[in-house]
C-alpha positions as CSV (number, residue, x, y, z in Angstrom):
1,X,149.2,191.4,-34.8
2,X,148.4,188.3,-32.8
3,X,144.8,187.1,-32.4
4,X,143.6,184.3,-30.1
5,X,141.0,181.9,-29.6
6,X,139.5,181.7,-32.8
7,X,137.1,178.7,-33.1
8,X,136.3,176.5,-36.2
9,X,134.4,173.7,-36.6
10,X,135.0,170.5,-37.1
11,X,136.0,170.5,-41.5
12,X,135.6,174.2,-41.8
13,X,138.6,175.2,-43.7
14,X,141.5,176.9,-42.1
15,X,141.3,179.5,-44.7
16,X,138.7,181.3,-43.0
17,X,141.9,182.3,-40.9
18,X,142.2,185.2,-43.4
19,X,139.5,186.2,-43.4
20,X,139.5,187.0,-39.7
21,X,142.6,188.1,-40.2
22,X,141.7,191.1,-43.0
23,X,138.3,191.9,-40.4
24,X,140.9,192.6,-37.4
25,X,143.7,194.8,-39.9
26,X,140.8,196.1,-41.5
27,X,142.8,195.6,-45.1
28,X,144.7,192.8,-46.9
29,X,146.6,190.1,-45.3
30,X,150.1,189.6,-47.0
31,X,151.5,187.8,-43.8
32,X,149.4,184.8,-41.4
33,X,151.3,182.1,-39.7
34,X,149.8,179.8,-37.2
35,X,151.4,180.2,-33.6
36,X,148.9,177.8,-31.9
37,X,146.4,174.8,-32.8
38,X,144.4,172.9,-29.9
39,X,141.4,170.6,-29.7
40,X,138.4,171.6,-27.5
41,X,136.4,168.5,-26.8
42,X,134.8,169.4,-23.7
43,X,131.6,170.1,-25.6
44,X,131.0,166.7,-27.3
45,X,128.3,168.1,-29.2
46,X,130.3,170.5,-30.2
47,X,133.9,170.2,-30.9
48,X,135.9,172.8,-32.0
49,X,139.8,173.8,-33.6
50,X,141.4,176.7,-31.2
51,X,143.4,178.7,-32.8
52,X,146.1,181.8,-31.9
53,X,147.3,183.5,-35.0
54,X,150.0,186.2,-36.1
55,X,148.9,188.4,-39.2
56,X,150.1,191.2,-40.5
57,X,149.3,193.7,-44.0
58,X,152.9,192.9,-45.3
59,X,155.5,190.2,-44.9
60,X,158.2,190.6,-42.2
61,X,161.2,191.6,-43.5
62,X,163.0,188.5,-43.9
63,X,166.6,187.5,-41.4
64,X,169.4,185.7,-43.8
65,X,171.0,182.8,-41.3
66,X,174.9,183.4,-40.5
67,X,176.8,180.4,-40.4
68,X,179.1,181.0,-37.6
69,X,183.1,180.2,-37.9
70,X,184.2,177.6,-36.1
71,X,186.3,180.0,-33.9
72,X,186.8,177.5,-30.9
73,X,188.0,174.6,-32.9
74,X,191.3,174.4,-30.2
75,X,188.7,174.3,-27.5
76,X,188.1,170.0,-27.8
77,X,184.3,168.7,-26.9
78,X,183.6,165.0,-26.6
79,X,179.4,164.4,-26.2
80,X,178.4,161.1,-24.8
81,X,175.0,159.7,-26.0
82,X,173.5,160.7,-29.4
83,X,169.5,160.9,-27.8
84,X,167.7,164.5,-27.9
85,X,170.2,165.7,-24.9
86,X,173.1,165.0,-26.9
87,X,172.4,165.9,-30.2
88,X,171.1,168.8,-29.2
89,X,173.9,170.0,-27.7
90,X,175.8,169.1,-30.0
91,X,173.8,171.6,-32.6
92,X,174.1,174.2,-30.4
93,X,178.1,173.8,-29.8
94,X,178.6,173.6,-33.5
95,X,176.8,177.2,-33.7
96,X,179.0,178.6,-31.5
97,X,181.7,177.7,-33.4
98,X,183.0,174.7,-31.4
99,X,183.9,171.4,-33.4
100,X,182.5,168.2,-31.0
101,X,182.6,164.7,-31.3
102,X,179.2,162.7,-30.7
103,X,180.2,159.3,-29.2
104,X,177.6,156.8,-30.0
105,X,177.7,153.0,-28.2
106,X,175.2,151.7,-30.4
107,X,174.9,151.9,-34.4
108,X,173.2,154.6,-36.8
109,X,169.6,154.7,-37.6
110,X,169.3,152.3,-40.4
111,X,171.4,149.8,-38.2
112,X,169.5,150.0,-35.1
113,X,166.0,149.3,-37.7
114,X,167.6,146.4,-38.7
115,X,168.8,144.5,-35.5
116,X,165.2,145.8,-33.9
117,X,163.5,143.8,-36.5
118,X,166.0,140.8,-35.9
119,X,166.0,141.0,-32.4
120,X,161.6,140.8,-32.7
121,X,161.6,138.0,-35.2
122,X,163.8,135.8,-33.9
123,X,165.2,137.2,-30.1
124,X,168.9,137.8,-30.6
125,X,169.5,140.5,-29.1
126,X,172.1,143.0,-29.6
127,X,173.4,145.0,-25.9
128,X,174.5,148.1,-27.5
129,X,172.3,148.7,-30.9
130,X,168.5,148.0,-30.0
131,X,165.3,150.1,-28.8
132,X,167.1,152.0,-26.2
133,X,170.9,152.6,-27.4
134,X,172.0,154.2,-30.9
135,X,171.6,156.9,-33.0
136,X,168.8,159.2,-31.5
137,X,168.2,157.6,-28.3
138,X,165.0,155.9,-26.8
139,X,163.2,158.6,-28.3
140,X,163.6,157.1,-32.2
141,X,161.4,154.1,-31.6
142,X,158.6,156.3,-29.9
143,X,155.9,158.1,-30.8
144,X,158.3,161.2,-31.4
145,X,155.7,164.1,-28.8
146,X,156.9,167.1,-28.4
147,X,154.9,168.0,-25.6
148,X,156.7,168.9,-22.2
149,X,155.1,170.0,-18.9
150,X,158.3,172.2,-18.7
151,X,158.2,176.2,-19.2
152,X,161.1,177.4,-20.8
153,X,161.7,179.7,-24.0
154,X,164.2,177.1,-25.1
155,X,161.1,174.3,-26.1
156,X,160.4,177.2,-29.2
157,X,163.9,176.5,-29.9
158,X,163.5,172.7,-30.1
159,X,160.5,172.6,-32.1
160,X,162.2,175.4,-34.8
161,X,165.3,173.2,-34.8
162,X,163.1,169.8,-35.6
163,X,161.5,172.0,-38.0
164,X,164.4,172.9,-39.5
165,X,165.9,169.4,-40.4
166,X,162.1,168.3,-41.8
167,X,159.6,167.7,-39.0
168,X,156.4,168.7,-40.3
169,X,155.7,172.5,-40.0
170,X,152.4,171.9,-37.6
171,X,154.8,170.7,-34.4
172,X,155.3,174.7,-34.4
173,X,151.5,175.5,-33.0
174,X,149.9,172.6,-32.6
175,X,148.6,172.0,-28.9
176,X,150.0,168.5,-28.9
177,X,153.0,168.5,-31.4
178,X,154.3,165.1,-32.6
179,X,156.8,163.5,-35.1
180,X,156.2,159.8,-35.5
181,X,158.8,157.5,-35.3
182,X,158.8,157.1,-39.6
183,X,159.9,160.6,-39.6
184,X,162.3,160.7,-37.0
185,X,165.0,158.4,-38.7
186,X,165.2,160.4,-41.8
187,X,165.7,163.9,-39.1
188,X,168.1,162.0,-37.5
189,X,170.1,161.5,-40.7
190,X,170.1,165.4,-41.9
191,X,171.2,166.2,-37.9
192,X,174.3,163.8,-38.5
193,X,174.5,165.3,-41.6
194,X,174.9,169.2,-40.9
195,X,176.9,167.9,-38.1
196,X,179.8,166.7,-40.3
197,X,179.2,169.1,-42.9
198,X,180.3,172.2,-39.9
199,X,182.9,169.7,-38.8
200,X,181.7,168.3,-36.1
201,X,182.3,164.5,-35.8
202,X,180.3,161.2,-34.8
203,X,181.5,158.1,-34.1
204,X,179.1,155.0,-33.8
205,X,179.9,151.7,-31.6
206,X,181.8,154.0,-29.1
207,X,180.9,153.0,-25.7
208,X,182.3,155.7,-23.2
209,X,184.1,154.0,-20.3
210,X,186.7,155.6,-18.5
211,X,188.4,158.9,-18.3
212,X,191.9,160.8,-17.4
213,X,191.7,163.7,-14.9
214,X,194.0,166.3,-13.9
215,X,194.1,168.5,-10.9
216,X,190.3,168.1,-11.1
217,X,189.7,168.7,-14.6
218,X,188.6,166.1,-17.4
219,X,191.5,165.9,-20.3
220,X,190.9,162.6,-21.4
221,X,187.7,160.7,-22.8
222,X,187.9,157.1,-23.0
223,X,186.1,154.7,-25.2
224,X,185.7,150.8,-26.3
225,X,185.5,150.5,-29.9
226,X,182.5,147.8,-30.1
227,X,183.7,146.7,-33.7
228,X,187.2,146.2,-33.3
229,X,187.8,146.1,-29.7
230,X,190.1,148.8,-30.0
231,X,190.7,151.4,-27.1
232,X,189.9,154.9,-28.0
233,X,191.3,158.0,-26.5
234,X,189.7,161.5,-27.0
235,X,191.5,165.0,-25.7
236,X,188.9,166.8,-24.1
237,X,188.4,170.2,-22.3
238,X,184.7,169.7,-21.8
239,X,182.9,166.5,-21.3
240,X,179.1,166.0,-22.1
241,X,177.4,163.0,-20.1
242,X,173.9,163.0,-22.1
243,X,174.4,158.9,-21.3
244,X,170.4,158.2,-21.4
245,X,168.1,156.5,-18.3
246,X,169.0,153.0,-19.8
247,X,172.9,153.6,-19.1
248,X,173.3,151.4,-16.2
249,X,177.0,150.2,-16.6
250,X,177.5,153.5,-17.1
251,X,176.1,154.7,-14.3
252,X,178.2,151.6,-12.2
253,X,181.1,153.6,-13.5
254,X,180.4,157.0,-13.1
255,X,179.8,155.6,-9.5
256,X,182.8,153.6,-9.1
257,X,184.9,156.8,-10.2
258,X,183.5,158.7,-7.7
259,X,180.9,161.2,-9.0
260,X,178.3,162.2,-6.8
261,X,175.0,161.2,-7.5
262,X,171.4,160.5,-5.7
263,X,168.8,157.9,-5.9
264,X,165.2,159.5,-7.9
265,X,161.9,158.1,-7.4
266,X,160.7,156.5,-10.5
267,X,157.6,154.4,-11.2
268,X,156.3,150.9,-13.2
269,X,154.0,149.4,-14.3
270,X,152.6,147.6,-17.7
271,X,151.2,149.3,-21.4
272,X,147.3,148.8,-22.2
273,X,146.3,148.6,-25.0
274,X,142.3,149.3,-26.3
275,X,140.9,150.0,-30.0
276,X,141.4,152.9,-31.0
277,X,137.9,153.7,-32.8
278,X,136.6,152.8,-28.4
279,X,139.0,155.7,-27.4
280,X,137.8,157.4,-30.1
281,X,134.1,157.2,-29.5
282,X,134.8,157.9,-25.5
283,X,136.6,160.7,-25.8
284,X,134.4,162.7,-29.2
285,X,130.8,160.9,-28.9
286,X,130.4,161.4,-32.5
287,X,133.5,160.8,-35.3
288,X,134.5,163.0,-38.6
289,X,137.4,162.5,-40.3
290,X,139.5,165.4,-39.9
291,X,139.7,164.6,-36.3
292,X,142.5,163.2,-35.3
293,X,143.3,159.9,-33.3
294,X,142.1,160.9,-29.9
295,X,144.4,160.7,-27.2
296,X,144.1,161.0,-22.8
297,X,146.3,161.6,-20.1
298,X,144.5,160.1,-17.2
299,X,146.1,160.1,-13.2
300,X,144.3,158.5,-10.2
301,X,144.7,158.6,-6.6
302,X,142.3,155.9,-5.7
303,X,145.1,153.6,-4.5
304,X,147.4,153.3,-1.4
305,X,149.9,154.8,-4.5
306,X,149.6,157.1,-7.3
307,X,148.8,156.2,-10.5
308,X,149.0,157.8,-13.8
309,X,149.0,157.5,-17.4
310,X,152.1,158.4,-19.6
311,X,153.5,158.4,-23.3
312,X,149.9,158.0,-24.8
313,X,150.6,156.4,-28.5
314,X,147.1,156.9,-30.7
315,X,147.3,153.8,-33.3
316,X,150.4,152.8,-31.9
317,X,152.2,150.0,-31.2
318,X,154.0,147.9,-27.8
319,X,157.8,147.9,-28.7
320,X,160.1,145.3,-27.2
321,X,162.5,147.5,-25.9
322,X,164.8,145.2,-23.9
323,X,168.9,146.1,-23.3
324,X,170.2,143.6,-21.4
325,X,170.4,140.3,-21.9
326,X,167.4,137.8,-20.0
327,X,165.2,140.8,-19.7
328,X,161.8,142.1,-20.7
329,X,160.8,146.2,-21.1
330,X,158.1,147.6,-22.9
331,X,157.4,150.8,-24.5
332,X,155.0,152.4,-26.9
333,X,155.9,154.1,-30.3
334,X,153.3,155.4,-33.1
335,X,154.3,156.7,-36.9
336,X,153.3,159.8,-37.7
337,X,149.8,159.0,-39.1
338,X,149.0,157.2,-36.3
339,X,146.7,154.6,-37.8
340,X,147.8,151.6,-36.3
341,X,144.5,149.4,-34.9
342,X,145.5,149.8,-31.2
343,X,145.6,152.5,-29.1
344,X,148.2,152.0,-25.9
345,X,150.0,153.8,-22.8
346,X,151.5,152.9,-19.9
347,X,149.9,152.7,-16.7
348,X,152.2,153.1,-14.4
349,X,152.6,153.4,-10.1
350,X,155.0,155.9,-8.4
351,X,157.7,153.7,-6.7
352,X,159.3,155.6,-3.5
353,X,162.4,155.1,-2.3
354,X,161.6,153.0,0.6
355,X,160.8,150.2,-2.0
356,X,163.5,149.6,-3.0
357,X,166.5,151.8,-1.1
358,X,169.1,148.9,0.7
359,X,171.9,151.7,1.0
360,X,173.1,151.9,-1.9
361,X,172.4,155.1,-4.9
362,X,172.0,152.2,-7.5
363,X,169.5,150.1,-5.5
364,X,166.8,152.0,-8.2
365,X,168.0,150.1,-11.0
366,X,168.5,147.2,-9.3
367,X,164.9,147.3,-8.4
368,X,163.7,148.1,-12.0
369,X,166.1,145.4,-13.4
370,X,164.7,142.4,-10.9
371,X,161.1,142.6,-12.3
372,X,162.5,142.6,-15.8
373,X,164.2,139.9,-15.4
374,X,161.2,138.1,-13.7
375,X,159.2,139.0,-17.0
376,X,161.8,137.2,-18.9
377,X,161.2,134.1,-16.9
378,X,157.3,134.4,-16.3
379,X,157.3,134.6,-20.1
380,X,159.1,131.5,-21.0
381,X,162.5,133.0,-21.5
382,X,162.6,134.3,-24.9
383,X,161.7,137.8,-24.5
384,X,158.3,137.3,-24.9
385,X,156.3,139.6,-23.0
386,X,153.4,138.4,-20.2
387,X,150.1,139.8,-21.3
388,X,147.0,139.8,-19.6
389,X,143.6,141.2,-20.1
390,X,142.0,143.6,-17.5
391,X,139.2,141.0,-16.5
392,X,141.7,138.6,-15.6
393,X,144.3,140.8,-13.9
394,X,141.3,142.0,-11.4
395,X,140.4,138.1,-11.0
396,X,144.0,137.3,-10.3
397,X,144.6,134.5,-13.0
398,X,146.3,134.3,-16.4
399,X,144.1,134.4,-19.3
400,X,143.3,131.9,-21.6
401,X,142.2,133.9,-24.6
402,X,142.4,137.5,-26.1
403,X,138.9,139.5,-26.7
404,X,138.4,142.3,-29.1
405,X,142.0,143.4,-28.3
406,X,145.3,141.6,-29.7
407,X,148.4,142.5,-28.4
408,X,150.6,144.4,-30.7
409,X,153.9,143.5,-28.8
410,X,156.2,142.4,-31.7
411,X,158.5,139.6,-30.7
412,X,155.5,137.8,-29.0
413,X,153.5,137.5,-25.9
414,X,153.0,134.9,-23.3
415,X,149.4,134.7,-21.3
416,X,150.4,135.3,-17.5
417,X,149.0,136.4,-13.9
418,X,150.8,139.9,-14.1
419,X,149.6,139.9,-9.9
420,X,152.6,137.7,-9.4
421,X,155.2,139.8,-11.3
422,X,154.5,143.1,-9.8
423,X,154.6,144.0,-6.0
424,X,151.2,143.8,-4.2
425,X,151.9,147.6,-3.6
426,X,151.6,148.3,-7.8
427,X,149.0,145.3,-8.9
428,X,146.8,146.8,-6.4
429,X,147.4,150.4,-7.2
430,X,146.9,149.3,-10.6
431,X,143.9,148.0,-9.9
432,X,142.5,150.9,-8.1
433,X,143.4,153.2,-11.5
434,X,142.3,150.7,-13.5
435,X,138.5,151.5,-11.6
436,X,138.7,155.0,-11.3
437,X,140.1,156.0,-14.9
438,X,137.0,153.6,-16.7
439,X,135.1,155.9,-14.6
440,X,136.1,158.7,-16.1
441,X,137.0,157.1,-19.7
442,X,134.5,155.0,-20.8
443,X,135.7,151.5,-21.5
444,X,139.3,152.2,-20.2
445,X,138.8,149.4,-17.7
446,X,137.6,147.0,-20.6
447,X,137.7,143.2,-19.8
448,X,139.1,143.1,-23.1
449,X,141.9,145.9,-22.7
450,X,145.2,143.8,-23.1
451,X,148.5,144.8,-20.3
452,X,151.5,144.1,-21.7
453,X,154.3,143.9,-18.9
454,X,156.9,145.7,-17.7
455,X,157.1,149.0,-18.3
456,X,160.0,150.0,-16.3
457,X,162.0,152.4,-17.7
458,X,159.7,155.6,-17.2
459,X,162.9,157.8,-15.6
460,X,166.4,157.2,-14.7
461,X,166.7,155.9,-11.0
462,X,169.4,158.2,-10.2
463,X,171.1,161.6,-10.7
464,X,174.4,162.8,-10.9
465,X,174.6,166.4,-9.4
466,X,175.7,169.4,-10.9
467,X,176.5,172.9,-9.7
468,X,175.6,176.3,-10.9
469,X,178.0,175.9,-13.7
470,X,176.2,172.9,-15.0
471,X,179.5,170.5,-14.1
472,X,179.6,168.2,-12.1
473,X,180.2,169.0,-8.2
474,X,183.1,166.5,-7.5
475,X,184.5,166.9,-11.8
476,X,185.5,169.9,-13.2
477,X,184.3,170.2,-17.0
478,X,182.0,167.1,-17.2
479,X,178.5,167.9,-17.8
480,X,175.6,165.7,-16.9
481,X,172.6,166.3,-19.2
482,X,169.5,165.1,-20.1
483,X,166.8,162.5,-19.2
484,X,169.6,159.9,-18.2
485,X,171.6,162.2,-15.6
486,X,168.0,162.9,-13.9
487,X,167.7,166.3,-15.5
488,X,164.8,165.8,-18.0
489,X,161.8,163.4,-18.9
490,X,161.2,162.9,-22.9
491,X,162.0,164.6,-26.2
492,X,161.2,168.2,-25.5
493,X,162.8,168.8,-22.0
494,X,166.0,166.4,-23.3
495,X,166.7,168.5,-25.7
496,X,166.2,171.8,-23.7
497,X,168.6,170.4,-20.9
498,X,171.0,169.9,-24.3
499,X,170.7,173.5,-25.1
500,X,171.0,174.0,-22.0
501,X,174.3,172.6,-21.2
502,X,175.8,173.6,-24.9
503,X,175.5,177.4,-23.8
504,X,177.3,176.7,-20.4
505,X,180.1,175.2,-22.3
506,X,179.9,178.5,-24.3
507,X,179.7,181.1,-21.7
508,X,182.9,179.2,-20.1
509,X,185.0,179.9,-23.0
510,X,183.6,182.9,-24.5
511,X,186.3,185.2,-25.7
């Protein structure tokens, strides 16, 4: 039996849930799982837990898992990009007894912790293990939500899968599911894991950069071994492209080789950062402690652009998330408990393509890649970020001190006019938001509320087309997938698109 919208109150305990229960089945419960958790703060005076249950008098009977044989093992798979898109896949192939190999440019998890904290302490930089590239993607150094605007029965599938390899049991019904970056690495580890275990493979420092056709058809995945310099050559009969919206020499090639692709709108714009305890009291009036870090999602059409809030991180943190050498980009990441001082998103401004569109389908990049190159040199040229606080962005000058907010950017921050790194089209639009979400957010427009700038790496600036089959349209048994091909946006719908693609592969070679 499911029963829904069942309200508690702020610290009454959940197992009242029985109760309810045993009233509806008019006997025992011997069965209760929790399909759905959400917030209701529209009453301020009255906040409430939502919950959707599924009870029944006696357990279900239990399924015992099958391991599948690995009865395509002939059949050779070659996944580019270890992120959600490609790891997910990859679980998926492995279940249908295909054996792939996960290339990897960057290093593993452990690796990509340590250069991160190098590269913020003292600004070497590594091009191929950092914030953006290595095992698990972008998405390891991020706040780790699992929420998705997308519809799709294959997001249950996700969040059972995360479950499975140790995400916490609540990302299964809560309203607003996350991980937190601390618990990500060790998921990542038990994916590789199982991977090898079922004899899939993974190789790390394996930057995909060329490949052999024939008569149309992908048999050959090349690769630069980033330890050794050695050239790698992989046998394929299916190609996976789950490259990540970073991937720009990749894309030059995939260009360069003649796959056709199409220039995506996109959109920049800088992380704020407020106290959490100010979102806090704006967003539930009054405070208990089983509440959790309050969050928003916050858009604005008050400027000549569209404005918008995105990848919220409650007690989070501004990651230096550069790729590329004499460049700045920002994002935001959170651990699970989400108790970090700060609360920061991004505020960002849609970019069309008559900003930036001079004829060419990589112009995007190009344009996202100028300003963060700009921050590098507004900001002294050490990949310090340029910060500003709200008062002084609207006045148009740098600031010369920080207020009640700090800047949580790790590998420092330099004060700047962001007016003079953005185009007057995004400051202003900026601006406008700025104005119209303190309106609806108390103290979002803060004097005190600290940008940190550029976030420009929202979406990938291109996409490279597929067909029906999920190939490519100009090469037969390559797969574009995921966030970097221009077929998701975060975790959830990443790792859907993976799923996605893995049971293409399948139906193709299905006995």
């Amino acid at each position: 039996m499911r029963i829904d919208n069942i309200k508690l109150k702020i610290g009454e305990s959940e197992g009242k849930l029985r109760k309810i229960a045993e009233e509806k089945l008019r006997g025992k419960c011997g069965y209760l799982r929790i399909l759905r958790k959400s917030l209701d703060a529209r009453n301020k005076a009255d906040i409430r837990w939502v919950y959707s249950i599924e009870a029944e008098k006696a357990p279900p009977q239990g399924r015992q898992d099958i391991l599948p044989e690995a009865k395509h093992k002939e059949k050779r798979i070659v996944v580019v990009g270890s992120g959600p898109a490609g790891l997910f896949c990859t679980l998926r192939l492995l279940d249908h007894g295909f054996c792939p190999t996960l290339l990897e440019r960057g290093g593993d998890v452990d690796e990509r912790a340590e250069k991160n904290e190098r590269f913020f302490r003292s600004h070497v930089l590594d091009e191929e293990t950092n914030v953006q590239f290595g095992e698990g993607g972008a998405g390891t150094f991020s706040d780790g939500k699992l929420n998705t605007q997308t519809h799709t029965p294959l997001n249950r599938e996700v969040l059972e899968l995360f479950a499975k390899f140790g995400a916490p049991e609540e990302i299964l019904y809560l309203a607003k599911p996350h991980i937190g970056s601390d618990n990500l690495r060790d998921i990542l580890k038990r994916m590789r894991a199982y991977i090898l275990a079922r004899g899939g493979a993974v190789r790390f420092h394996a930057r995909f950069d060329g490949l052999r056709m024939r008569e149309g058809q992908i048999y050959e995945a090349l690769a630069a071994d980033g330890k050794t310099g050695q050239r790698l050559a992989f046998p394929c009969d299916a190609l996976v492209l789950a490259i990540g919206h970073s991937s720009r020499d990749t894309f030059a090639f995939l260009e360069k080789n003649g796959f056709a692709m199409e220039q995506r709108e996109f959109a920049v714009g800088a992380r704020i950062e407020h106290l959490q305890e100010k979102i806090g009291a704006a967003q539930y009036s009054a405070w208990h402690t089983s509440l959790p870090p309050a969050d928003y999602k916050l858009a604005s059409h008050a400027g000549e652009r569209s404005a918008f809030t995105f990848c919220m991180c409650p007690g989070g943190f501004v990651m230096p998330s550069s790729s590329e050498r004499g460049s700045v980009v920002t994002n935001g990441m959170s651990n699970y408990a989400r108790d970090g001082k700060n609360a920061n998103s991004a505020l960002l401004v849609q970019i069309r393509r008559e900003d930036y569109d001079r004829g060419h389908v990589l112009d995007g990049a190009e344009f996202q890649g100028k300003i963060e190159r700009a921050a590098f040199a507004m900001a002294g040229g050490c990949y310090a970020a340029p910060v500003q606080r709200v008062e002084d962005f609207f006045a148009g000058r740098a600031s010369a001190r920080f207020g009640e907010v700090l800047p949580t950017y790790a590998a420092g921050t330099t004060m700047c006019d962001l007016n003079e790194l953005f185009p007057a089209i995004v400051a202003d639009s900026m601006k406008a938001a700025l104005r119209d979400m303190g309106r609806r957010l108390s103290g979002f427009d803060h004097p005190d509320a600290v940008l940190t700038a550029p976030e420009t790496r929202f979406s990938s600036p291109v996409r490279i087309l597929r067909g029906e089959t999920l190939e490519s349209v100009t090469h037969g048994g390559i797969y574009p997938c995921g966030e970097g091909c221009g077929y998701a946006g975060g975790i959830m719908s990443s790792a859907a698109d993976g799923l996605r693609v893995a049971e293409a592969i399948f139906e193709k070679y299905a006995d």
